[in-house]
py3Dmol code that shows the C-alpha trace and the ligand (Angstrom):
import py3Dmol

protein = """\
ATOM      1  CA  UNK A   1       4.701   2.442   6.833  1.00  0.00           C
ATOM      2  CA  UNK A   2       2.421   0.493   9.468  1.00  0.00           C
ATOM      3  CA  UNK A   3       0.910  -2.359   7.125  1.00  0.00           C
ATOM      4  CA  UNK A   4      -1.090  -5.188   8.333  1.00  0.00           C
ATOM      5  CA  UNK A   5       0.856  -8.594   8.230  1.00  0.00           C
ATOM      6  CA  UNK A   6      -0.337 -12.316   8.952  1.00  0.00           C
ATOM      7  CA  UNK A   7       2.801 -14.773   8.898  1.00  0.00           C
ATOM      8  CA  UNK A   8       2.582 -18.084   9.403  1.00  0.00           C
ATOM      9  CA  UNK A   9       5.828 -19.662  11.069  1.00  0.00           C
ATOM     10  CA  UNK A  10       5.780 -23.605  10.277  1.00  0.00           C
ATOM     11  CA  UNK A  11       8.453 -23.985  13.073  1.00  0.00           C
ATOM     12  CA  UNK A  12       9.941 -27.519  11.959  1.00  0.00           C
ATOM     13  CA  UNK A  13       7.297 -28.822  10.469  1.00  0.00           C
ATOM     14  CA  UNK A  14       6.982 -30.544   6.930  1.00  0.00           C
ATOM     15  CA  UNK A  15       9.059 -31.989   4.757  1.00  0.00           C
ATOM     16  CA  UNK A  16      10.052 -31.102   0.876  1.00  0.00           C
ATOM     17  CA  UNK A  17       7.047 -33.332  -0.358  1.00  0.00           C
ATOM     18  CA  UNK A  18       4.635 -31.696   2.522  1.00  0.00           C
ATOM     19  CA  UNK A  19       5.741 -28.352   1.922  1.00  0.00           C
ATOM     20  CA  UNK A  20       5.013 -28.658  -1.516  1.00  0.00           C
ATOM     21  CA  UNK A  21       1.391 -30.282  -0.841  1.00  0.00           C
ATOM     22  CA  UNK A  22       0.661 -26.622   1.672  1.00  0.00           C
ATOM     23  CA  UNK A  23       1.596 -24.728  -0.913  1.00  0.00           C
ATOM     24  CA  UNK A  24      -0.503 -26.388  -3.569  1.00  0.00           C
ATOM     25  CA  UNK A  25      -3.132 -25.864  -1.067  1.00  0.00           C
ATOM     26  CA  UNK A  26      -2.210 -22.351  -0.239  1.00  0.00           C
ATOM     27  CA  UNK A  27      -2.176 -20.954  -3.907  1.00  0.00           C
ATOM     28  CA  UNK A  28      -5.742 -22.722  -4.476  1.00  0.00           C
ATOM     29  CA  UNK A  29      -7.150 -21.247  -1.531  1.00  0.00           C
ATOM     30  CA  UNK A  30      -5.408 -16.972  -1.598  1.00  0.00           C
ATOM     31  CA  UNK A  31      -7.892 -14.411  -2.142  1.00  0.00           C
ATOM     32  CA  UNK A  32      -7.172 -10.693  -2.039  1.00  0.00           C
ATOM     33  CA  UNK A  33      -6.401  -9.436   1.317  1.00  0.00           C
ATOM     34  CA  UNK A  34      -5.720  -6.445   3.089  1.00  0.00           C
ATOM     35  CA  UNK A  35      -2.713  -8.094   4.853  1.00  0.00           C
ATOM     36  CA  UNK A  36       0.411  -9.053   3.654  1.00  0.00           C
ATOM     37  CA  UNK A  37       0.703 -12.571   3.627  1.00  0.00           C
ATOM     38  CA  UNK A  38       3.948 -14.298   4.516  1.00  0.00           C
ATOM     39  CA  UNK A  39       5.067 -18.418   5.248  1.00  0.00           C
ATOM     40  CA  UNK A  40       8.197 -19.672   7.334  1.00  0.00           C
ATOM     41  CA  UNK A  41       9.059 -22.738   5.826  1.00  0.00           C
ATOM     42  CA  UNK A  42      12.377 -24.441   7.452  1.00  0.00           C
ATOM     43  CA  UNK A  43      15.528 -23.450   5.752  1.00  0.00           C
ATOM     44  CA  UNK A  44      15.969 -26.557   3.475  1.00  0.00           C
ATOM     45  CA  UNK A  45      12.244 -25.658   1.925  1.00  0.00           C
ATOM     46  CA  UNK A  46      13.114 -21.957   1.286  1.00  0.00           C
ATOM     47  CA  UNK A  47      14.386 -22.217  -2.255  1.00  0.00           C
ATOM     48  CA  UNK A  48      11.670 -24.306  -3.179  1.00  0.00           C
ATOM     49  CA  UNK A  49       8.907 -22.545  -1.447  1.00  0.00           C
ATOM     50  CA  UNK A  50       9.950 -19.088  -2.773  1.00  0.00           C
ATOM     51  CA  UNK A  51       9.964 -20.651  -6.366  1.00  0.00           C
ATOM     52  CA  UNK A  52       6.649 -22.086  -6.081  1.00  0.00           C
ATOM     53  CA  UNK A  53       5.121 -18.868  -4.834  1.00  0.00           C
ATOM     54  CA  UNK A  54       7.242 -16.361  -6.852  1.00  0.00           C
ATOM     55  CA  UNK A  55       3.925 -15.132  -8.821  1.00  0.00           C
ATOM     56  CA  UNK A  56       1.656 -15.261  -5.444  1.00  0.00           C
ATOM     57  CA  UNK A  57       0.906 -12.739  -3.063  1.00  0.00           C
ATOM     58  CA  UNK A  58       2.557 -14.830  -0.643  1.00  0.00           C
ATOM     59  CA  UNK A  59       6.025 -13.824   1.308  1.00  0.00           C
ATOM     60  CA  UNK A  60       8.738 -17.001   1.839  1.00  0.00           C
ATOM     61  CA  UNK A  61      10.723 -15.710   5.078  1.00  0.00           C
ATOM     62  CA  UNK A  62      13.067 -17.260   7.055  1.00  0.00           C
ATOM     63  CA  UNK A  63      12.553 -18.573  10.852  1.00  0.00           C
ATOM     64  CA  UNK A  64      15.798 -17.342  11.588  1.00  0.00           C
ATOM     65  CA  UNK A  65      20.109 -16.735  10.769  1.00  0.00           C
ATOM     66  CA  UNK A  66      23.422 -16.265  11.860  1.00  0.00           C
ATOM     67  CA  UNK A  67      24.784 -12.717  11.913  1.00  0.00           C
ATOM     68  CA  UNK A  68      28.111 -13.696  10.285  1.00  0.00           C
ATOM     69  CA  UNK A  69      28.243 -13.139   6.716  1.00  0.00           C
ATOM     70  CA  UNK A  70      30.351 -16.539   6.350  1.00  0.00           C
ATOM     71  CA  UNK A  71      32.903 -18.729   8.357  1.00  0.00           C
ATOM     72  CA  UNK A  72      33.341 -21.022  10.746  1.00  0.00           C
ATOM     73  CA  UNK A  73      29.937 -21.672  11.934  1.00  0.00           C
ATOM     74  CA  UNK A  74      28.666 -25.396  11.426  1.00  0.00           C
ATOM     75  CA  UNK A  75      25.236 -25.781  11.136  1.00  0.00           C
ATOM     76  CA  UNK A  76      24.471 -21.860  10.540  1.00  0.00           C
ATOM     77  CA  UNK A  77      22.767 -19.865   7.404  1.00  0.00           C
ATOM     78  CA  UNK A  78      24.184 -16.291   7.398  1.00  0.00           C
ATOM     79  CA  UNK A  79      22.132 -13.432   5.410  1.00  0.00           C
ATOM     80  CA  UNK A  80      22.973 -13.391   2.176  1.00  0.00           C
ATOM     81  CA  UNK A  81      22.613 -17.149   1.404  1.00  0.00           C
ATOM     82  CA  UNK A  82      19.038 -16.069   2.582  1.00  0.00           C
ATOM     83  CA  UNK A  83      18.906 -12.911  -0.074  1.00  0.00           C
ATOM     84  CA  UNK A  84      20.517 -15.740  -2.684  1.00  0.00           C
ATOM     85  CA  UNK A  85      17.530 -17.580  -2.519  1.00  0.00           C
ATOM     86  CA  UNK A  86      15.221 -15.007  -2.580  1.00  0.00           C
ATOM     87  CA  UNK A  87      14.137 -14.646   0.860  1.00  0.00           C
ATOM     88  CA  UNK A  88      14.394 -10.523   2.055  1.00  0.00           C
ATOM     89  CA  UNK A  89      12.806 -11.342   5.640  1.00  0.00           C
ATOM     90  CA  UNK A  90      13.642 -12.877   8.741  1.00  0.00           C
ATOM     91  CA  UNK A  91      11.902 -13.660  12.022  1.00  0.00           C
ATOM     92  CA  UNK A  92      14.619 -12.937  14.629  1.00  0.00           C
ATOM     93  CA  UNK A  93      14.196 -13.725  18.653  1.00  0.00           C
ATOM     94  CA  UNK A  94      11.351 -15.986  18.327  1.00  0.00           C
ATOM     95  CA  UNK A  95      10.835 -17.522  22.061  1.00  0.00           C
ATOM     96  CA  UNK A  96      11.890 -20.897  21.367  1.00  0.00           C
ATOM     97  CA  UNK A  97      15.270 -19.688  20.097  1.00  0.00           C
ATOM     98  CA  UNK A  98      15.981 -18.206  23.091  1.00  0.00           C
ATOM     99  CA  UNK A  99      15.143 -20.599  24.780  1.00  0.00           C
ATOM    100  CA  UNK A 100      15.889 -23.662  23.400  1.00  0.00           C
ATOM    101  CA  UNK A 101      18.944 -22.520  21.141  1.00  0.00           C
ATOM    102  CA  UNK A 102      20.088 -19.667  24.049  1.00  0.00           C
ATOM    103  CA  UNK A 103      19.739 -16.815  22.136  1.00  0.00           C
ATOM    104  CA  UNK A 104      20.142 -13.776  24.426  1.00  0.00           C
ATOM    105  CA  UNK A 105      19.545  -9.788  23.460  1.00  0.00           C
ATOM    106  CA  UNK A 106      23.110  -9.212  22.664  1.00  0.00           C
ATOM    107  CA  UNK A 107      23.167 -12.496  20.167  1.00  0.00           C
ATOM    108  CA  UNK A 108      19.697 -10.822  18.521  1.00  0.00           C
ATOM    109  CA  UNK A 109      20.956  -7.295  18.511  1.00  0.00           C
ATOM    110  CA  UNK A 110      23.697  -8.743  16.217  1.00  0.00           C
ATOM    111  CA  UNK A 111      21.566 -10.512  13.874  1.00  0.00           C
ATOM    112  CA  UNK A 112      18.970  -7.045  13.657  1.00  0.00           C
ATOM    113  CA  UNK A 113      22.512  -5.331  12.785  1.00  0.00           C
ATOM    114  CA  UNK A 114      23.153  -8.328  10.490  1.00  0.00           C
ATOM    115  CA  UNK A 115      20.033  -7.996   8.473  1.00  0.00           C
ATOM    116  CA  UNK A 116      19.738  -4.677   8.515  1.00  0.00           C
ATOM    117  CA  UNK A 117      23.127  -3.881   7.209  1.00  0.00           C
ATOM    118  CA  UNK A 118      22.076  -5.844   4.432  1.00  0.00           C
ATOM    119  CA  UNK A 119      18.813  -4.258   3.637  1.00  0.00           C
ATOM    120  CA  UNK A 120      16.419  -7.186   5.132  1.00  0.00           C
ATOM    121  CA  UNK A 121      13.228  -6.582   6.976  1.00  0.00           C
ATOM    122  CA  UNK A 122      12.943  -8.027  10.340  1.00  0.00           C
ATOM    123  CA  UNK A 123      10.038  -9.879  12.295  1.00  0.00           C
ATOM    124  CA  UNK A 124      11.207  -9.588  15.639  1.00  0.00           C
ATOM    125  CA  UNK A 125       9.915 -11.307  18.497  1.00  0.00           C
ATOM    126  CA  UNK A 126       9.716 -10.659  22.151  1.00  0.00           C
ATOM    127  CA  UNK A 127       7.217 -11.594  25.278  1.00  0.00           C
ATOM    128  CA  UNK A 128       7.203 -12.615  29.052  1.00  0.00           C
ATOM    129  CA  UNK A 129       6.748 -16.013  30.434  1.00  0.00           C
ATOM    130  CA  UNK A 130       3.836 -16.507  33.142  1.00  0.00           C
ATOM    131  CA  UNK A 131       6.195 -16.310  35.836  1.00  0.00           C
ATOM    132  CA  UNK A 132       6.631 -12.090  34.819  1.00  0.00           C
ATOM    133  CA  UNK A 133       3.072 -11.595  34.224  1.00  0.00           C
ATOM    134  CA  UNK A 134       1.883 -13.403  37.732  1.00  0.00           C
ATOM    135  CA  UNK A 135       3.976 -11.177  39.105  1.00  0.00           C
ATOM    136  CA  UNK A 136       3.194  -7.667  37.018  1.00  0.00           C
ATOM    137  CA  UNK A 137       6.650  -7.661  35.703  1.00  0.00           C
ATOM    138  CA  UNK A 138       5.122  -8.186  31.856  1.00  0.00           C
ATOM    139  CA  UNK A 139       5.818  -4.377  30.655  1.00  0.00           C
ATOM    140  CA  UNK A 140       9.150  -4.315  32.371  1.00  0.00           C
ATOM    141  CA  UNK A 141      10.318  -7.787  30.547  1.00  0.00           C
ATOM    142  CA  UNK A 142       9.220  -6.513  27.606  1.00  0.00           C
ATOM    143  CA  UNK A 143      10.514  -3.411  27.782  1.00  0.00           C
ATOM    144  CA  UNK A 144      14.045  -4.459  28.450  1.00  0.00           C
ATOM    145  CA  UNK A 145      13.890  -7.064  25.312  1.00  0.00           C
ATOM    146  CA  UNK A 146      13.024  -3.979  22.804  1.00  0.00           C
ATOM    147  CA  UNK A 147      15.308  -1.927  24.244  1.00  0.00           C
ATOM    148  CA  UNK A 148      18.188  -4.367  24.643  1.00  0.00           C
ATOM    149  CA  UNK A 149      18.320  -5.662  20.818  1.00  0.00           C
ATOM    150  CA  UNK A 150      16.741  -2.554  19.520  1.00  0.00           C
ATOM    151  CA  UNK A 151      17.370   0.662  20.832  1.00  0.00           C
ATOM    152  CA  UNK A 152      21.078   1.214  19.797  1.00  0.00           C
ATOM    153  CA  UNK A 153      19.427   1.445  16.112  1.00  0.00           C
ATOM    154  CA  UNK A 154      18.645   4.958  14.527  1.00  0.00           C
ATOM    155  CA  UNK A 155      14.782   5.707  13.899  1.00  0.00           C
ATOM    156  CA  UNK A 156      15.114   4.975  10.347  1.00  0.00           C
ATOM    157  CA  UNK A 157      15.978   1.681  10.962  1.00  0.00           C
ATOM    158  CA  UNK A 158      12.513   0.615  12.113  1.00  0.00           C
ATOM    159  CA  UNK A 159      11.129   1.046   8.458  1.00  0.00           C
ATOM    160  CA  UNK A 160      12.268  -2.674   8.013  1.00  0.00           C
ATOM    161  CA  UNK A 161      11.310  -3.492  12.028  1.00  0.00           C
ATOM    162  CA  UNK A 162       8.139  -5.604  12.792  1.00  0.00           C
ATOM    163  CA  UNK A 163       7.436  -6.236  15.894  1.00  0.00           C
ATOM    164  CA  UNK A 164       5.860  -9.249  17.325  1.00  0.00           C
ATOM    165  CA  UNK A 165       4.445  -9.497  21.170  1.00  0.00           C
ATOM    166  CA  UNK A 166       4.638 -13.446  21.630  1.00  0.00           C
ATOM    167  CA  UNK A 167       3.774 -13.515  25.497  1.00  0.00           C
ATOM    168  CA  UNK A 168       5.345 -17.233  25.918  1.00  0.00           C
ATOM    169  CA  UNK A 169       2.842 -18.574  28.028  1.00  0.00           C
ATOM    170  CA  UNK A 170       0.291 -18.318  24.827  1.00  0.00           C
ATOM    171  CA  UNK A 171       3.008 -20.025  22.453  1.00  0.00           C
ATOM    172  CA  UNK A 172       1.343 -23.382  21.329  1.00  0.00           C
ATOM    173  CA  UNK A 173      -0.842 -23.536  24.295  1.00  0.00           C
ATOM    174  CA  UNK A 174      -3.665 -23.185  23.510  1.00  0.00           C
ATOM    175  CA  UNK A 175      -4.313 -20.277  25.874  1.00  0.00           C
ATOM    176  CA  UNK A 176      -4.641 -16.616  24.436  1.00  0.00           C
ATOM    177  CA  UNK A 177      -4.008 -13.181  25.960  1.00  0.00           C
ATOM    178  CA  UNK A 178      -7.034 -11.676  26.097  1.00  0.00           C
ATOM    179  CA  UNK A 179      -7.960  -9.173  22.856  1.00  0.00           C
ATOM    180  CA  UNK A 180      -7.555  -6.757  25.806  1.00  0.00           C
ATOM    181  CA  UNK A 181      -3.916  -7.892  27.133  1.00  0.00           C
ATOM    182  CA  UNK A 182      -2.564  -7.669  23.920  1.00  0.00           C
ATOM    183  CA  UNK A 183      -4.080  -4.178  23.209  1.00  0.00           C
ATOM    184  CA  UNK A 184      -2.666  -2.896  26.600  1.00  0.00           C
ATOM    185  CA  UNK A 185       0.543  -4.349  25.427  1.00  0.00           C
ATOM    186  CA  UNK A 186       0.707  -3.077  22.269  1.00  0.00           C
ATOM    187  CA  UNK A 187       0.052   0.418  23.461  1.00  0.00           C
ATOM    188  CA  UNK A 188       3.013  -0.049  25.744  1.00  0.00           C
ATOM    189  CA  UNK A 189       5.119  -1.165  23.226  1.00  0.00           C
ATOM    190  CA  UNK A 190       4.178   1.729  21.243  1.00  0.00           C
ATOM    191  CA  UNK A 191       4.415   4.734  24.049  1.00  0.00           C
ATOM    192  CA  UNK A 192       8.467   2.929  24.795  1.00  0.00           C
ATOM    193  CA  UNK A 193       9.175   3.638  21.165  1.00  0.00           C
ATOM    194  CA  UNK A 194       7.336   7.281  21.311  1.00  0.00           C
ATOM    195  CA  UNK A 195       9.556   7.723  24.811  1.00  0.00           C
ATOM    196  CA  UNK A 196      13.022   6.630  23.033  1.00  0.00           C
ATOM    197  CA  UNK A 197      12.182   7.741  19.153  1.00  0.00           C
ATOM    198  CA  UNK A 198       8.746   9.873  18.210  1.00  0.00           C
ATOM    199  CA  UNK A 199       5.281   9.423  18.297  1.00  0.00           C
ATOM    200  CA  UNK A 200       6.062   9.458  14.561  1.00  0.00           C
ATOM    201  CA  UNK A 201       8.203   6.061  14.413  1.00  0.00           C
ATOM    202  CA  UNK A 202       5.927   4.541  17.291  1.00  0.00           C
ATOM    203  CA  UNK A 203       3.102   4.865  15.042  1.00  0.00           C
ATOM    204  CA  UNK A 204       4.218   3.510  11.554  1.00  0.00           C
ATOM    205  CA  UNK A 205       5.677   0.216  12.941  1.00  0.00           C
ATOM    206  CA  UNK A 206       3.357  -2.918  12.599  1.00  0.00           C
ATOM    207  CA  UNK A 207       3.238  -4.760  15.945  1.00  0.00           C
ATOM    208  CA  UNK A 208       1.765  -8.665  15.743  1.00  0.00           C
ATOM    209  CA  UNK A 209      -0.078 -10.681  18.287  1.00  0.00           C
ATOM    210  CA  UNK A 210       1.183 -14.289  18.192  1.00  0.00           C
ATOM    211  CA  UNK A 211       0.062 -17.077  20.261  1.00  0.00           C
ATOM    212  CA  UNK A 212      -2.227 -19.217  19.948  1.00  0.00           C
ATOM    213  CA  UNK A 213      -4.337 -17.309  17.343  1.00  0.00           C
ATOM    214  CA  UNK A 214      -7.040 -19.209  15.566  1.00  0.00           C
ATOM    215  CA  UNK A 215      -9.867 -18.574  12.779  1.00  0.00           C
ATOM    216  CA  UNK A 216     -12.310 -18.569  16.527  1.00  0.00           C
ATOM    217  CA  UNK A 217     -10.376 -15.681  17.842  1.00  0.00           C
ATOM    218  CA  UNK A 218      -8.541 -13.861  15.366  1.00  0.00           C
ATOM    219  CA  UNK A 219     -10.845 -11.322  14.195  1.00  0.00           C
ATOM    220  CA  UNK A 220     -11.449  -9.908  17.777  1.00  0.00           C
ATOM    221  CA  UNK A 221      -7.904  -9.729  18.638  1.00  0.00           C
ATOM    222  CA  UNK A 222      -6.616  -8.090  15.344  1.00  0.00           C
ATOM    223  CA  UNK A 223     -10.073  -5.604  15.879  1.00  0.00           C
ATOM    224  CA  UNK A 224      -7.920  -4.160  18.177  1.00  0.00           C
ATOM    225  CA  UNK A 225      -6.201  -0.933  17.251  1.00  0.00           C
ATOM    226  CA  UNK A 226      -2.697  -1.082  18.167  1.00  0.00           C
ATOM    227  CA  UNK A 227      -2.899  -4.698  16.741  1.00  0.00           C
ATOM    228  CA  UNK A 228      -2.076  -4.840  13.170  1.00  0.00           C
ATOM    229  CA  UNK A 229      -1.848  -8.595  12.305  1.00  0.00           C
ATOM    230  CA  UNK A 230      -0.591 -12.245  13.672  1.00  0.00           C
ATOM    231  CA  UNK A 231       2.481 -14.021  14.092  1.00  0.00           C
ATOM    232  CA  UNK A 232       0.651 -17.913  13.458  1.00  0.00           C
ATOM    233  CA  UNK A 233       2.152 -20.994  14.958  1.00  0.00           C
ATOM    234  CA  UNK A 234      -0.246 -23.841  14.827  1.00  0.00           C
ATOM    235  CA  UNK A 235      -2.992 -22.859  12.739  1.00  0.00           C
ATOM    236  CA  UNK A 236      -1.134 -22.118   9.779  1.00  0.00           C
ATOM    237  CA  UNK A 237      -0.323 -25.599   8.355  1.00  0.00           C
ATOM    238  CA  UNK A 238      -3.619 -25.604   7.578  1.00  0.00           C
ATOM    239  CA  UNK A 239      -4.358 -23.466   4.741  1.00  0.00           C
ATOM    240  CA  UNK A 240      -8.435 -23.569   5.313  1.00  0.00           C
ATOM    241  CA  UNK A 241      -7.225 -22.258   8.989  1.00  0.00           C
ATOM    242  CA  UNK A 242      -4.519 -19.759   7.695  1.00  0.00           C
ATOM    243  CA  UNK A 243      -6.566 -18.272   5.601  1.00  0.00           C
ATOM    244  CA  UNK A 244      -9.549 -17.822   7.701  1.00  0.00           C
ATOM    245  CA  UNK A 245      -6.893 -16.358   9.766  1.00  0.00           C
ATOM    246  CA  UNK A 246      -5.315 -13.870   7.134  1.00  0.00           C
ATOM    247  CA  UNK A 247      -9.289 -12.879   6.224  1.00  0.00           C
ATOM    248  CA  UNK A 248      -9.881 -11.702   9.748  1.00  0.00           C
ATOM    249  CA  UNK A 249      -7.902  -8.852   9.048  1.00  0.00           C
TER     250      UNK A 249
END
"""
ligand_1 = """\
9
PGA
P 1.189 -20.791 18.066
O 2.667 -20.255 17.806
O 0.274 -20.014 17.139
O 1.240 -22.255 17.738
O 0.874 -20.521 19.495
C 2.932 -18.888 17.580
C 4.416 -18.689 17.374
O 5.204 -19.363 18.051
O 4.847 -17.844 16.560
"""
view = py3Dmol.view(width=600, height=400)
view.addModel(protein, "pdb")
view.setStyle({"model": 0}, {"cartoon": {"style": "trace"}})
view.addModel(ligand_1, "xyz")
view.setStyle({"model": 1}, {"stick": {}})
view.zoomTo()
view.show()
């Protein structure tokens, strides 16, 4: 069902004792909201995080896993050591793993198999650099991310899909797409999934806006119908920030 969603992804940011101080400020500060609220703490702050906010309307996820159950894979976290420590979501194909940490549409359509086959829900993330949109090939780039990780998956599968338009040239720059780009993109995203699925699936999956979002410009960009929440970099480790983000909803 298409729910509204603000997540905050602390990228790798704060430590055990400054994770602990957000969250102290975080539980002080939640009110009821009509979005789901959900954090990204790095992985060493999961089991802690998830503890602390166990009784709180607030979501520990993960910023991102391996698709192998187990093995031979220094340095990774596979799926179920996230479900061990309580944490049922993951943000998958977030821009700076792919390209920082290489992560191409085949590698991601292995981790969406990987969490879906064990009953996670996915945040997955997608968007053109400036390059593509200078030269009008936004929809195109866009297009070919969805359907490259995504489309081998039956409808169903999209119950546990969110999808999050993070245009890269908006990541951490302080520059925005327009309310207006992101509507027209959302819309697009939607009429690809009505063109490969139904209008049906198109229309129950939550698509986020991320980049640069702030408590100046959040409510106008979420006002926006195919728009149903935020993917937050920056401006959510501040809680006074977050939240004034989460409460433009
Ligand atoms: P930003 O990051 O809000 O700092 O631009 C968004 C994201 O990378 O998810």
């Amino acid at each position: 069902m298409r729910k509204q969603i603000v997540a905050g992804n602390w990228k790798m940011n704060n430590d055990l004792a400054q994770t602990e101080t957000l969250i102290t400020e975080l539980k002080k500060q939640i009110q009821t909201s009509k979005a789901e609220v959900m954090i990204a703490p790095v992985f060493t702050n999961l089991w802690p995080s998830f503890q602390a906010l166990r009784k709180h309307d607030i979501e520990v996820i993960a910023q991102n896993m391996h698709f192998a159950d187990s093995g031979a894979y220094t340095g990774e976290v596979g799926p179920g050591m996230l479900l061990s420590v309580g944490i049922k979501t993951v943000i998958l194909g977030h821009s700076e793993r792919r390209a920082y940490f290489n992560e191409t549409d085949e590698i991601l359509a292995k981790k969406v198999d990987a969490a879906l086959k064990h009953g996670m829900r996915i945040i997955f993330c997608f968007g053109e650099e400036l390059n593509d949109r200078k030269s009008g090939n936004h929809e195109s780039v866009v297009e070919n991310q969805i359907k490259n990780a995504l489309f081998h998956l039956d409808g169903k599968a999209f119950e546990n899909i969110v999808l999050a338009y993070e245009p890269v040239w908006a990541i951490g720059t302080g520059e925005t797409a327009s309310p207006e780009q992101a509507q027209e993109m959302h819309a697009f995203i939607r009429k690809t999934l009505s063109g490969n699925y139904s209008d049906a699936i198109a229309n129950s999956v939550s698509i986020l806006y991320g980049g640069s979002v702030k408590p100046s410009n959040a409510r106008e960009i979420f006002s926006k119908p195919d728009v149903d929440g935020g993917l937050i970099g920056g401006a959510s480790l501040e809680a006074k920030d977050f939240f004034a983000i989460v409460n433009a909803i």
